[in-house]
C-alpha positions as CSV (number, residue, x, y, z in Angstrom):
1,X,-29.3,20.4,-27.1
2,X,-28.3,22.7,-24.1
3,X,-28.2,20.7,-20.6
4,X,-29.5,22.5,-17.2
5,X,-30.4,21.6,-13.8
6,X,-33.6,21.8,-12.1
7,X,-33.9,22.7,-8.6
8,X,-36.9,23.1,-6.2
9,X,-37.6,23.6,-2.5
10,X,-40.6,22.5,0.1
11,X,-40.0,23.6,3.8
12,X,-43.6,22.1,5.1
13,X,-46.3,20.1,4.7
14,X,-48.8,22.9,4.0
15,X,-46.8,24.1,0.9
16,X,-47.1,20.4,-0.7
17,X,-50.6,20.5,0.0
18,X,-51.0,24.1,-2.3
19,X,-49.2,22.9,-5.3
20,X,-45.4,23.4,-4.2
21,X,-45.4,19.3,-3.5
22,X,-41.3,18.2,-5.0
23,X,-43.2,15.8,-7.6
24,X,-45.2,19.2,-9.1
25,X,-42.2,21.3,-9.2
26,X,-40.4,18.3,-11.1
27,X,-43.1,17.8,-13.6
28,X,-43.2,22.0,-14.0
29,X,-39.4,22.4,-14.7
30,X,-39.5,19.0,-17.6
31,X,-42.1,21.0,-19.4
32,X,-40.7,24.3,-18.9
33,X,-37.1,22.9,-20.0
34,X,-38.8,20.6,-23.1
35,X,-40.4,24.5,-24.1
36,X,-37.0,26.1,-24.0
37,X,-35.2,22.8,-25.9
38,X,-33.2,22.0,-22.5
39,X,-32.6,18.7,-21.3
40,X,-32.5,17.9,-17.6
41,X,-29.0,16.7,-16.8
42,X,-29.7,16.4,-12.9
43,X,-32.5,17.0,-10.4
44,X,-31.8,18.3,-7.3
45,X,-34.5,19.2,-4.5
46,X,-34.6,20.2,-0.8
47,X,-37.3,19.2,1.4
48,X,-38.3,20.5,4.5
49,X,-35.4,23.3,4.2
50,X,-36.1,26.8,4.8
51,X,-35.4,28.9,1.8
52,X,-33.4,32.1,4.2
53,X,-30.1,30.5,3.6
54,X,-28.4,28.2,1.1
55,X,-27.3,25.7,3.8
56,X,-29.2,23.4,1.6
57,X,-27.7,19.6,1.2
58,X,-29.4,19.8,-2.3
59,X,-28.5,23.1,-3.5
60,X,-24.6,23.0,-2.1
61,X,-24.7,19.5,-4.1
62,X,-25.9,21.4,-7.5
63,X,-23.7,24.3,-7.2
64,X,-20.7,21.4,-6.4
65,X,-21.9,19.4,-9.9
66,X,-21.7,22.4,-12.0
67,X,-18.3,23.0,-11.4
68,X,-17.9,19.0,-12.3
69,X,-20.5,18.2,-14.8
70,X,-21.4,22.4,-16.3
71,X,-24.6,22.5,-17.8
72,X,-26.1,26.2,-19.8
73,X,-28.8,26.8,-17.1
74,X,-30.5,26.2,-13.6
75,X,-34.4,25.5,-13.6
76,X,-36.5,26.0,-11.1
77,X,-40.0,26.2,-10.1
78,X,-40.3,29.6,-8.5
79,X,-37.5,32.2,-7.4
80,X,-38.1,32.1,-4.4
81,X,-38.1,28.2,-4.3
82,X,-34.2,29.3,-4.4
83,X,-34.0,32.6,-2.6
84,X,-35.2,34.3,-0.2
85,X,-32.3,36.9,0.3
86,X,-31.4,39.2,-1.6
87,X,-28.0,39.0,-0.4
88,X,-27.6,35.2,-1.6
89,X,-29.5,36.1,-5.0
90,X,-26.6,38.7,-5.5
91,X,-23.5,36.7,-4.9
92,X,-25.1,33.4,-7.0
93,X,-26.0,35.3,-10.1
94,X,-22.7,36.7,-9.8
95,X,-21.1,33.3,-9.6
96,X,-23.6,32.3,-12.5
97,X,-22.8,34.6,-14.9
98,X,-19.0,34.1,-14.3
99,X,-20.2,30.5,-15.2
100,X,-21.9,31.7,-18.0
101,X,-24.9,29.6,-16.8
102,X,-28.5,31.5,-16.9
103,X,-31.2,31.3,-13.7
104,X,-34.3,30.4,-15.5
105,X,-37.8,30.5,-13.5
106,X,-41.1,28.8,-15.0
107,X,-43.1,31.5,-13.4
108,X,-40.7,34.6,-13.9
109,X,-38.8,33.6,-16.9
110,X,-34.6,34.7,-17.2
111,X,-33.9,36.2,-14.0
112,X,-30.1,36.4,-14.8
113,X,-29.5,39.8,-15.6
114,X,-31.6,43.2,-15.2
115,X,-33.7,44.8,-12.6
116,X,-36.6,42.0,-12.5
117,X,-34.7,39.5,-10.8
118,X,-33.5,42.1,-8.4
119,X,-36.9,43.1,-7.9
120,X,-38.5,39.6,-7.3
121,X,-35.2,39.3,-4.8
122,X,-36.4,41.3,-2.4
123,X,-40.6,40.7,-3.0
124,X,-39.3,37.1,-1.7
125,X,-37.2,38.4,1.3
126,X,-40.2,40.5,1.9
127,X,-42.6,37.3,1.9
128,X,-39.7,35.6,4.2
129,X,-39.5,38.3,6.5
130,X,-43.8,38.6,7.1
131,X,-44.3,34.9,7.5
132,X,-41.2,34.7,10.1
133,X,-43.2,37.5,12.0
134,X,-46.3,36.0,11.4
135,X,-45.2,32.7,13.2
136,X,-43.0,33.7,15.4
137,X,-46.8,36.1,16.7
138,X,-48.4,32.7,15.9
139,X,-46.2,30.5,18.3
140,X,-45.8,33.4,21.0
141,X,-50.2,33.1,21.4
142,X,-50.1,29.5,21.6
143,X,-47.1,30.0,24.6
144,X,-49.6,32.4,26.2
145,X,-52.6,30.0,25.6
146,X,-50.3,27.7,27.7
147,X,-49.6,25.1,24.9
148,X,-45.4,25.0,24.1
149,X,-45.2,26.0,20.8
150,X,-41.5,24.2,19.8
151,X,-40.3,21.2,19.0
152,X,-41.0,18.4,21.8
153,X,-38.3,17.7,23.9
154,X,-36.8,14.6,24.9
155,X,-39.0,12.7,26.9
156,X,-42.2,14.0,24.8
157,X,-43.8,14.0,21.5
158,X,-45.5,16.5,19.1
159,X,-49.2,15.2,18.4
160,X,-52.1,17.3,16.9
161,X,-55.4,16.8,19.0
162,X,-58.6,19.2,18.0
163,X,-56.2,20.6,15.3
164,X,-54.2,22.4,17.8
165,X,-50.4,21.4,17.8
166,X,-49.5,20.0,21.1
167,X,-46.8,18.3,23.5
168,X,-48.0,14.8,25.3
169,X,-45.5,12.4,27.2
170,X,-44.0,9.7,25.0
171,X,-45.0,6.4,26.2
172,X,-41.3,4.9,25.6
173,X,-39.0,8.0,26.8
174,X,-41.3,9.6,29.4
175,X,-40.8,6.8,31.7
176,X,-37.0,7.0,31.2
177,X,-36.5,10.7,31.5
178,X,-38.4,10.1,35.0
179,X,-36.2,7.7,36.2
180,X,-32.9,9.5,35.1
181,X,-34.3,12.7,37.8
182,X,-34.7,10.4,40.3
183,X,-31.8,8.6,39.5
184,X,-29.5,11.6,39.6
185,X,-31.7,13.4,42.9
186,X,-29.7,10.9,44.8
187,X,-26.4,12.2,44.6
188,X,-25.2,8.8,43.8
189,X,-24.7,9.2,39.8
190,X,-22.6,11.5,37.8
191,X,-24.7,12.5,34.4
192,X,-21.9,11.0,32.7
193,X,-22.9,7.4,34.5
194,X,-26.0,8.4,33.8
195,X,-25.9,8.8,30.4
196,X,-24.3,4.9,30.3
197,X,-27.3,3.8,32.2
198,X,-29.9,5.6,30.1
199,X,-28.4,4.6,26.9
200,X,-28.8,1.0,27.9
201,X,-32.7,1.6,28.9
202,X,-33.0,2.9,25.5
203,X,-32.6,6.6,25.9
204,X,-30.8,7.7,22.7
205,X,-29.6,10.9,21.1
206,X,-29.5,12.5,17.3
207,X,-31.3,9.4,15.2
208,X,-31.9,7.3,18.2
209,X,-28.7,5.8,17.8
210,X,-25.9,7.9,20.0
211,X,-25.5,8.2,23.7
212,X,-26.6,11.3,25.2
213,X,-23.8,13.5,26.1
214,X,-23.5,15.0,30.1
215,X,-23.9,18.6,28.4
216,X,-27.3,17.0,26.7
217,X,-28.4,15.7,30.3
218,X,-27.8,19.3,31.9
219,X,-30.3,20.8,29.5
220,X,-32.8,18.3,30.4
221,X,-31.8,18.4,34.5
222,X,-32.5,22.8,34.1
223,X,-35.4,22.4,31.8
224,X,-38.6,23.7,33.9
225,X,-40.8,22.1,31.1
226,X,-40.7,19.1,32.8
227,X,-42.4,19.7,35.9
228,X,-45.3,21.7,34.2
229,X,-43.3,25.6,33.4
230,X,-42.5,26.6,30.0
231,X,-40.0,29.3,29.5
232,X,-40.1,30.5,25.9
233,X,-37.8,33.7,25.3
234,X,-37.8,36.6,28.2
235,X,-41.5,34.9,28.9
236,X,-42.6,31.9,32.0
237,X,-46.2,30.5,31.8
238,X,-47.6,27.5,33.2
239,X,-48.0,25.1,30.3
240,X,-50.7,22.8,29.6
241,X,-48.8,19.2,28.9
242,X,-48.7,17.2,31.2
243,X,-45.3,17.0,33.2
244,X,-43.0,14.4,34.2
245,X,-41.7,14.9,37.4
246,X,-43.1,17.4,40.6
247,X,-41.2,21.1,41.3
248,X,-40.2,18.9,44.6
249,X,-37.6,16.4,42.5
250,X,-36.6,19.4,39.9
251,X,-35.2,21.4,43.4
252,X,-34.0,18.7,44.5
253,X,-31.9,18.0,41.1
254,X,-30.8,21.5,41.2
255,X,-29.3,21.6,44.5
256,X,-27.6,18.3,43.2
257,X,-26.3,19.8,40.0
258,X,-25.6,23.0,42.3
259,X,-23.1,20.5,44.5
260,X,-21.6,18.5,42.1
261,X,-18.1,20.0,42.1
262,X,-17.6,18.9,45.6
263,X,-19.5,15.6,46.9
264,X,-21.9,15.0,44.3
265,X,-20.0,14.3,41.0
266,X,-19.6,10.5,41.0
267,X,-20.6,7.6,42.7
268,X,-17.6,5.6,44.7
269,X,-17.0,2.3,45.3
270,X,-15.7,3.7,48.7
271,X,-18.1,6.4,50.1
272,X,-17.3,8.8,52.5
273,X,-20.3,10.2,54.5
274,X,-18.8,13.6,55.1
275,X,-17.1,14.4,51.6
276,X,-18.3,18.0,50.8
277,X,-19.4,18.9,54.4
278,X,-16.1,18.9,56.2
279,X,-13.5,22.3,55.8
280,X,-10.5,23.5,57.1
281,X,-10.3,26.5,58.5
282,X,-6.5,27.3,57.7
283,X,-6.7,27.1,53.9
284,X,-11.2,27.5,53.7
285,X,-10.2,24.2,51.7
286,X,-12.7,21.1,51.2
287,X,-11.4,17.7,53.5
288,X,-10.9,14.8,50.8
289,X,-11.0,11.7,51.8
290,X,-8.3,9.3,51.6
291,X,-7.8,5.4,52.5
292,X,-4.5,2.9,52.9
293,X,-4.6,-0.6,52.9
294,X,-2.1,-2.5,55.2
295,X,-0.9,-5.5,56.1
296,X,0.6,-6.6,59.6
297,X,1.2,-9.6,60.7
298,X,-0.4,-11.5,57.7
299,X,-3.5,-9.7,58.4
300,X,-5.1,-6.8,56.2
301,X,-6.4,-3.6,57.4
302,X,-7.5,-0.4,55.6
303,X,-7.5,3.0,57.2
304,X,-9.3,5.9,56.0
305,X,-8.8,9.6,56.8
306,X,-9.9,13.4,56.1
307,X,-7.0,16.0,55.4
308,X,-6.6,19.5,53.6
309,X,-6.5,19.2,50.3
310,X,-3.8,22.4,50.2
311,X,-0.8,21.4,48.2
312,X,1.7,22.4,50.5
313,X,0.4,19.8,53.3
314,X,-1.7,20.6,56.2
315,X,-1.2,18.8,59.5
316,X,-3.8,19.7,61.5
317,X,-6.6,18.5,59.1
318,X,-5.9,14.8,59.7
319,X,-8.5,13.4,61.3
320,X,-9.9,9.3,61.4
321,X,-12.9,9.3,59.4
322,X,-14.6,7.5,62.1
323,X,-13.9,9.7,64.9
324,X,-14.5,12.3,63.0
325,X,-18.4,11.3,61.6
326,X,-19.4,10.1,65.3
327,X,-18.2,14.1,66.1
328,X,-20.3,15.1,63.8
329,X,-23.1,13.1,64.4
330,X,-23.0,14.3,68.3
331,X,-23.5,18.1,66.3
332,X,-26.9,16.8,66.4
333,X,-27.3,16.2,70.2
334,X,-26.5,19.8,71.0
335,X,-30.3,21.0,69.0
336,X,-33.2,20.4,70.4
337,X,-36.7,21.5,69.5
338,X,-38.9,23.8,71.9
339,X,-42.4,22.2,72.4
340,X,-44.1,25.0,70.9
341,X,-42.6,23.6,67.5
342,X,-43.1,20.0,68.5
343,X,-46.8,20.8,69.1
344,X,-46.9,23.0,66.0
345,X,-45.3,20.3,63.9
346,X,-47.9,17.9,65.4
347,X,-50.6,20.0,64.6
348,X,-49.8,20.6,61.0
349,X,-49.1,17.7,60.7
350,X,-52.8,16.2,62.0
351,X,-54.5,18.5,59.5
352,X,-52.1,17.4,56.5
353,X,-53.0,13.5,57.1
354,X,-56.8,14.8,57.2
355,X,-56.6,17.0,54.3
356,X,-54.5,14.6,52.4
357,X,-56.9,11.5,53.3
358,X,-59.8,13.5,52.6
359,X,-58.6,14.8,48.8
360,X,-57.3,10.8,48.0
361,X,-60.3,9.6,49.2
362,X,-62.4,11.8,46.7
363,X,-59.8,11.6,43.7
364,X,-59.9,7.7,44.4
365,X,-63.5,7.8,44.0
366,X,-63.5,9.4,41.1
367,X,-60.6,7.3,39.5
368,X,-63.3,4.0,40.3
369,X,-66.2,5.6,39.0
370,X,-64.7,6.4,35.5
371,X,-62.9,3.1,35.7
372,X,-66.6,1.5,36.0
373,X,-67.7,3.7,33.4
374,X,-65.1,2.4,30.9
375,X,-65.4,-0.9,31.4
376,X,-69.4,-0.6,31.1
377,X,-68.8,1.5,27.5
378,X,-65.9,-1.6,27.0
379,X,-68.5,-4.4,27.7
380,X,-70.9,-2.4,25.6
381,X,-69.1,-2.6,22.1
382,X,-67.8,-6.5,22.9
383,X,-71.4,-7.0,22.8
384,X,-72.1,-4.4,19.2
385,X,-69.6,-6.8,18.1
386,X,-71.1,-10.2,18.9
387,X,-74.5,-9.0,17.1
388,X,-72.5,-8.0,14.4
389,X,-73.9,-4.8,15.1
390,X,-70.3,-2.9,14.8
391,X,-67.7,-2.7,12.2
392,X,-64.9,-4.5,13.1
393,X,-62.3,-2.2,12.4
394,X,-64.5,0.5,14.2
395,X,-64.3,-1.8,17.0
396,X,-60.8,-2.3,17.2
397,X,-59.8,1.5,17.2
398,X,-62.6,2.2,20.0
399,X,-61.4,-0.8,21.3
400,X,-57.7,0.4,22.0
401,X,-58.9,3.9,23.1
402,X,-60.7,2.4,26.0
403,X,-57.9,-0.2,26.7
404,X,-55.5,2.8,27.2
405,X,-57.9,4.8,29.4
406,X,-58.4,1.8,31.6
407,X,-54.4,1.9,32.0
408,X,-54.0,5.3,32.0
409,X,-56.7,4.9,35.3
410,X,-55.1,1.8,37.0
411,X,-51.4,3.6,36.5
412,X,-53.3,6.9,38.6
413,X,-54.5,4.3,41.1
414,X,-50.9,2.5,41.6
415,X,-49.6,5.7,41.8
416,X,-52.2,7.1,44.6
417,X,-51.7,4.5,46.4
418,X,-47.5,4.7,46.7
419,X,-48.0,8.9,47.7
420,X,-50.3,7.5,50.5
421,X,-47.1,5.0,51.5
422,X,-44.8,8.0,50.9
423,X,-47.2,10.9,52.3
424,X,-47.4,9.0,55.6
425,X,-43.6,7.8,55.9
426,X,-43.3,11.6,55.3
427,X,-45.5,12.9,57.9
428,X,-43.7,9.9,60.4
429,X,-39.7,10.8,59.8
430,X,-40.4,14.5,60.4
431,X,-42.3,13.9,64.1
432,X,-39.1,11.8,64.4
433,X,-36.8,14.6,63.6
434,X,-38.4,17.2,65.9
435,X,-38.9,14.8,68.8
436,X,-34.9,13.3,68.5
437,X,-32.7,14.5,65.9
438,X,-29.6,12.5,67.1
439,X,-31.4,9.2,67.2
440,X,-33.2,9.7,63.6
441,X,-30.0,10.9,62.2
442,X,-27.9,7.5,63.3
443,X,-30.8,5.4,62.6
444,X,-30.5,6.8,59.0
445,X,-29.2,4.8,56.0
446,X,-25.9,6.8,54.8
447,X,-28.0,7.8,52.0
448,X,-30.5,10.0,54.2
449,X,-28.1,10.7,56.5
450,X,-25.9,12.7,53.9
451,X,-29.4,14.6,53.1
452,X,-29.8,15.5,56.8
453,X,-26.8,16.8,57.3
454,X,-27.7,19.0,53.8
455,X,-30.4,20.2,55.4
456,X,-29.1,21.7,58.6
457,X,-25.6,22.5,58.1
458,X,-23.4,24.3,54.6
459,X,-19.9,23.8,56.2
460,X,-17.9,22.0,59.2
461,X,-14.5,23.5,59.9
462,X,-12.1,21.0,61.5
463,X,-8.6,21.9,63.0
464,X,-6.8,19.6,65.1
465,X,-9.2,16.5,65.4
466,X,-11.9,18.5,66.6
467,X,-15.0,20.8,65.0
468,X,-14.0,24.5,65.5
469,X,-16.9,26.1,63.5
470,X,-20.1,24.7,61.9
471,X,-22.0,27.0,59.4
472,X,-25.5,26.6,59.0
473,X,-28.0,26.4,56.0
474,X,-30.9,29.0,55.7
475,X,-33.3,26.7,57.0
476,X,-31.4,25.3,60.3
477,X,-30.9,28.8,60.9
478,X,-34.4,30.0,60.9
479,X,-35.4,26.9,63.1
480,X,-32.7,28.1,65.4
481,X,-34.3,31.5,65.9
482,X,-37.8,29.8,66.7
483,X,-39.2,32.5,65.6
484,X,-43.3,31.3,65.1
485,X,-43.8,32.9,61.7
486,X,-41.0,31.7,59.9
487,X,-41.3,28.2,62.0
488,X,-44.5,27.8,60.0
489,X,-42.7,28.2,56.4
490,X,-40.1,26.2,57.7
491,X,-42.7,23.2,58.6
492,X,-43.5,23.5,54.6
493,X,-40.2,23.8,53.0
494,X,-38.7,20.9,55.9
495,X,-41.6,18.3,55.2
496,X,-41.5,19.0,51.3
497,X,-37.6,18.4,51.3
498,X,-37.9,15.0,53.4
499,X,-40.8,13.9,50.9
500,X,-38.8,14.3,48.3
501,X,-36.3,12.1,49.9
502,X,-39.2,9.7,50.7
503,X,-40.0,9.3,46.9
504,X,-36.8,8.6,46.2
505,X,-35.8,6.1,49.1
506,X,-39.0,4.3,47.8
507,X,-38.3,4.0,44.0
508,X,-37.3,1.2,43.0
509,X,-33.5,2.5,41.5
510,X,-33.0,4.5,44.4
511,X,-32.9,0.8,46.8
512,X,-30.7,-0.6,44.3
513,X,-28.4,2.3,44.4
514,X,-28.3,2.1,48.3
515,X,-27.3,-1.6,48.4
516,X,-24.2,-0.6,46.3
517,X,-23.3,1.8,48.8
């Protein structure tokens, strides 16, 4: 009896469904081979594969096992469970018939030789080519209904709700990928740390089982997705999902990511508050930071210093970090606000508090009136259920539902009530910082402090112990112009920087990084 292989294909759920399922095409191909007098010396059969290419686990191990084991012919359900080039069905009935093996079809017959297999060749190509239009129109709507039409990323999950394919948060990674922003927003942690840290909070890779890479983390820290934008192609829309993190802590991360050649790229067991900032204006080099430890006299002493990081040497660079940090800290005592600002500042902020008191109040209101609605529709079915008035398992699924809504509204309450901590610590360090910016500066953890100085000034030069040249950011320079206008966009862009600060000085990873410091 002649020996063949059968082979078959299904790329998706919905084919199974129509009679393409692996089982049917097996069950086709026995009686199509028991017809013919073949017997099946091996099944082999892809699933969810696309049929474009022949990158196929399956198919490579078939085309492998006929050079081991050769059999007279190759089954298979429909040609274009196979092929769906033409290109690839020309170069395998090449090989096939140098094999002297046949391509039988249960649908088309011997497609080894003559025009029909040819023909079929390209109807399949054809049928590939319309339903990759189709879905790639398909997906492109759904983008421009506002619903991300790929695969989740990391951090979320593919769900169907309504019979619409959506994006939701994943309750296990969401919470992770959170933390790793804010984590990295500090400056404090290089991604490859990071990815250290995340792995051990159960943030994994390919098969939950490797540790994310930094070029994996990168992707993540530039996806817009998470913060409510989806980019798909040339096209930006605002998604529907729900994101992760605010636009505030995604800027904030790029700026980071932006830095983190220079002061940014790892965290120290030694910190120096000026690495990055500090230049010289011989070589337009970065200061590095350097430390000795001594001993004299039986007693030990360290001393730390800024110089050129030129090859050749650079002399006048050296400079005591001390001396040099309290120089630049007195930067801060040559800027003062005019009062028109103070008052504007004091103004804005008057009406922000209101505004802001005003919308929690309300949203808080209507978090307590659902949560009392709940737990009325809760209290409802324990009764159903006492009068035996309810199906049990109907009243564990409703059960559950309205267990997770009750979280889902005490997690919105906890989380109210830390933006009314944060909102007003806000609102407090910037009428600090326009009233005395020296004394809010020194009175600054390192970790704010190093933000601050961000915030108003891009370089220092230094030459000879003393500041020669100080560049200033965008911002610091608009404030120095006090020009009313652009004092009022400033306001917006200065208090949404320090609040992004705020949230991160007040999470709970942020105060644990600090106390390393």
């Amino acid at each position: 009896m002649n020996l063949a292989y059968s082979y078959g294909r299904v790329s998706t759920d919905e084919q199974a469904s129509h009679g393409y399922s692996v089982d049917n095409q097996k069950l086709a191909c026995k009686n199509y081979a028991q017809v013919l007098e073949y017997e099946i010396a091996g099944e082999f059969f892809d699933e969810g594969k696309t049929g474009r290419n022949t990158h196929r686990d399956e198919y490579q191990a078939m085309m492998q096992a006929l050079d081991k084991n050769p059999v007279n012919a190759i089954i298979v359900f429909k040609l274009d469970r196979i092929f769906r080039s033409t290109k690839d069905f020309s170069n395998t009935i090449e090989l096939l018939k140098k094999k002297d093996v046949k391509l039988l079809s249960t649908a088309e017959g011997d497609v080894t030789g003559g025009v029909l297999g040819g023909i079929l060749s390209v109807l399949a190509q054809h049928e590939s080519e319309t339903i990759g239009m189709r879905t790639k129109a398909g997906m492109n709507q759904k983008f421009l209904q506002g619903y991300f039409p790929g695969q989740a990323p990391l951090g979320y999950r593919n769900i169907t709700r309504d019979e619409r394919k959506i994006i939701e948060p994943d309750p296990t990674t969401a919470p992770i990928i959170k933390k790793m922003f804010e984590m990295y927003a500090t400056g404090q942690y290089s991604q490859l740390e990071l990815c250290e840290v995340m792995y051990e909070k159960g943030l994994r890779g390919k098969r939950n089982k490797t540790i994310l890479s930094p070029q994996t983390l990168t992707g993540i820290f530039n996806s817009p997705l998470y913060y409510g934008w989806m980019r798909w192609g040339k096209q930006e829309a605002k998604g529907n999902h729900e994101p992760l993190i605010t636009k505030s802590l995604f800027d904030q991360v790029q700026h980071v990511l932006a830095c983190n050649n220079s002061f940014l790229t790892r965290k120290r067991s030694r910190t120096f508050l000026l690495r990055g900032f500090v230049y010289c204006p011989i070589h337009e080099r970065r200061l590095v930071a350097d430390y000795h430890d001594l001993k004299s006299g039986g007693v030990n002493k360290t001393i730390s210093y800024y110089h050129c990081s030129n090859r050749g040497g650079c002399k006048p660079s050296y400079n005591d970090t001390k001396k040099l940090e309290k120089q630049v800290a007195n930067l801060f005592k040559q800027y003062e606000f005019s009062p028109e600002f103070i008052e504007l500042v004091q103004t804005q902020a008057k009406e922000h508090i209101q505004n802001s008191r005003t919308h929690q109040s309300d949203y808080r209101r209507a978090l307590l009136d659902q949560k009392r609605g709940l737990t009325q529709r809760r209290r409802n079915i324990e009764d159903l259920l006492v009068d035996k008035s309810l199906d049990r398992d109907i009243f564990k699924r409703q059960y559950k539902q309205l267990q997770e809504e009750l979280g889902n509204i005490e997690r919105k309450v906890h989380q109210l009530d830390n933006e009314e901590q944060v909102d007003f610590s806000v609102i407090e360090e910037v009428l600090a910082l326009t009233r005395n910016l020296h004394q809010t500066y020194l009175d600054a953890p390192e970790f704010l402090q190093r933000h601050y100085l961000r915030l108003f000034f891009d370089k220092i030069y230094v030459k000879d112990k003393k500041i020669v040249k100080v560049s200033d950011t965008p911002i610091f320079s608009v404030l120095k112009k006090e020009n009313k206008i652009l004092l009022r966009e400033t306001w917006g862009r200065v208090r949404e920087y320090v609040r992004t600060l705020f949230q991160l000085y007040h999470s709970n990873e942020t105060t644990l990084s600090l106390g390393a410091v």
